[in-house]
N, C-alpha and C positions, 0 to 999 in steps of 0.2 A: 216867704209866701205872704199873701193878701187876704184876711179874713173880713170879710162885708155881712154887715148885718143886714140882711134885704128886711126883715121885721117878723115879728112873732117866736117862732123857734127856727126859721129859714134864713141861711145863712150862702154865700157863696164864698168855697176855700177855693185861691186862685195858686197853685204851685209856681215856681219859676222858671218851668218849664213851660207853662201853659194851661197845664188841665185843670179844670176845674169841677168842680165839688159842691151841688146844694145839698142841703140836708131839711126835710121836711118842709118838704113845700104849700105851703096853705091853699085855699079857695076863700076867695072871699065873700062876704053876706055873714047870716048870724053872729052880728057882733064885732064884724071883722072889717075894717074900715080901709085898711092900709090898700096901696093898688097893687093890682095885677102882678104875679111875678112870668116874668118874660125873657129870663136870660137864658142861654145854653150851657151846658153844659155835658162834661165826658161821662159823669156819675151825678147820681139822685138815690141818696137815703134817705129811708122814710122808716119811722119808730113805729108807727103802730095805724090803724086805718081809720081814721079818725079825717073829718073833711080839712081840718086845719093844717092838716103832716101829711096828709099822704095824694096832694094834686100832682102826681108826677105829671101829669098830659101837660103840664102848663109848662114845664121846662121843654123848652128848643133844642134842634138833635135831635141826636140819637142817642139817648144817655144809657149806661148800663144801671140799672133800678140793683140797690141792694135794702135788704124789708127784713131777712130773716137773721135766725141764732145762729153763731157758729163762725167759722173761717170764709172769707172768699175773697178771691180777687179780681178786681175792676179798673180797668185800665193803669193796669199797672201796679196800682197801690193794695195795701192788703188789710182787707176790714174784717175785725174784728166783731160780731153781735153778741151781747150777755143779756141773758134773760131777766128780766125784772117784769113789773107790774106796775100799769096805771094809777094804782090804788095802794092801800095799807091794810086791804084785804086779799091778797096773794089772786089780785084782778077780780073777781068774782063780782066787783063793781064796775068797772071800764074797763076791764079784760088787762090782755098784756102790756108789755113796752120792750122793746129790744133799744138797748145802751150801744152805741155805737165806737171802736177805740180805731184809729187810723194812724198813719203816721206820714206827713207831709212834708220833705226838705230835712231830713231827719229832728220834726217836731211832735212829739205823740198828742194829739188831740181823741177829747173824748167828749161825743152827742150824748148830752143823755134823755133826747127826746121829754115824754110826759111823765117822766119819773113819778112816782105817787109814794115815796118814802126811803127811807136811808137804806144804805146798803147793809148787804149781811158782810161780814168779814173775807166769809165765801165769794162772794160777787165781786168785792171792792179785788182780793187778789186773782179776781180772773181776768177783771179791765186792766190789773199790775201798773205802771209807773206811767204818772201823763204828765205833760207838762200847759197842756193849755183844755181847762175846763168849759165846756157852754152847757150851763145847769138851766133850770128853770126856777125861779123864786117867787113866783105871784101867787101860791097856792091855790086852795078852791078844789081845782085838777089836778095839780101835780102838788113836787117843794113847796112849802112856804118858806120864808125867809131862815127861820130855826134850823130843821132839818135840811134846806141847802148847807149852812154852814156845815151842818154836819156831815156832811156829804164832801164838803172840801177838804174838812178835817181829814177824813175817810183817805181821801185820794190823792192831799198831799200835791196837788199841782203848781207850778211857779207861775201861771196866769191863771184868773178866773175871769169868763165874760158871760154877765147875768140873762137871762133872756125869758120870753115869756113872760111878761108884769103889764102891769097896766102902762099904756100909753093913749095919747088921744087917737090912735087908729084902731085900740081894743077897747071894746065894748062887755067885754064880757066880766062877769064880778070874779076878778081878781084884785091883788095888792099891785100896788107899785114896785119901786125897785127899792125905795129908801129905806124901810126896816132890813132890805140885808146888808145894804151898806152905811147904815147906822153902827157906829163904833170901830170902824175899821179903818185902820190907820196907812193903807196904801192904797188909797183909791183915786182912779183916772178917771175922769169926767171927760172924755173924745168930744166934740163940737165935729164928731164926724163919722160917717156909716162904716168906715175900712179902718183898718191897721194894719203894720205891717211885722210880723211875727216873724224871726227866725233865733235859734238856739243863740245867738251872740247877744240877744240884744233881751234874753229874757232873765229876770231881776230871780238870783237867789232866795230872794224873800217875795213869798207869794206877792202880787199885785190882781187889785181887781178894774178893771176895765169896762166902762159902761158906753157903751154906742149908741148910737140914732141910729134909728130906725131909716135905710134909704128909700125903702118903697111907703 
């Protein structure tokens, strides 16, 4: 499969079959520089309803929208949502966040949209075994750099791909990406928005993966 960072926490999963997969699709203004997202897709998950995750109108198609907790299936694939929270107040500051666990080409990936703190023990084994992470590390709103790692700890993935941090098309006070990949010792620096991900080619030993932003 083909995992494209179109920028912010919105990503487009391309199977080898063809479907494809955004996940939190932004609007852009307030802070938010990167352009337009305009591709199609078969599925659109969105974490929480927030103007930067949840522009499903902007994705082309007819996509099946998955938003909520629980089991469900969307063309084909079958998503997992775990409850979490925006915040490190059990939401009561920026409400919910649904964790998103899928599984692509038999690769388990896990969204964790605007996560706002580390998992409980409880949560971490209800998302169970992933192999390719897209966390948040910019803090402010979600993870900061600390509790991301903690959060990888948690879950034990053989890819991590950072998302949500400051870049020249976010505006908004967050961090960068470099205090999370400050001291870590497999880290990819991509000169590219895509990669290509399948079970053969993912390293035993966790790797972290940093993308450019396409849009």
């Amino acid at each position: 499969m083909k995992v494209k960072w179109l920028a912010h926490s919105c990503f487009m999963i391309t199977s080898e079959g063809g479907t494809r997969i955004i996940t939190d699709p932004y609007a852009t203004g307030n802070g938010l520089t990167y352009g337009d997202v305009k591709e199609s897709a078969e599925v659109v998950t969105t974490s929480h309803d927030h103007f930067d995750h949840n522009n499903v109108g902007a994705v082309k198609g007819q996509p099946q929208v998955v938003k909520s907790v629980g089991q469900h299936t969307a063309a084909g694939i079958e998503f997992l949502g775990v409850a979490t929270a925006h915040d490190d107040s059990h939401g009561s500051v920026r409400g919910p966040n649904v964790v998103f666990a899928f599984t692509v080409d038999g690769v388990r990936l896990c969204h964790c949209g605007d996560l706002g703190h580390t998992l409980t023990p409880e949560q971490a084994a209800e998302i169970g075994p992933i192999d390719v992470l897209l966390v948040p590390v910019g803090g402010t709103y979600t993870l900061d750099a600390v509790d991301a790692l903690h959060t990888v700890s948690s879950l034990k993935p053989r890819m991590v791909i950072p998302m949500h941090f400051k870049t020249q098309g976010c505006g908004l006070p967050i961090a960068g990406v470099e205090d999370f990949i400050k001291g870590q010792l497999n880290v990819r620096h991509v000169s590219a928005s895509e990669i290509d991900i399948n079970s053969g080619n993912l390293s035993p030993v966790c790797q972290t993966a940093v993308l450019t932003p396409a849009l």
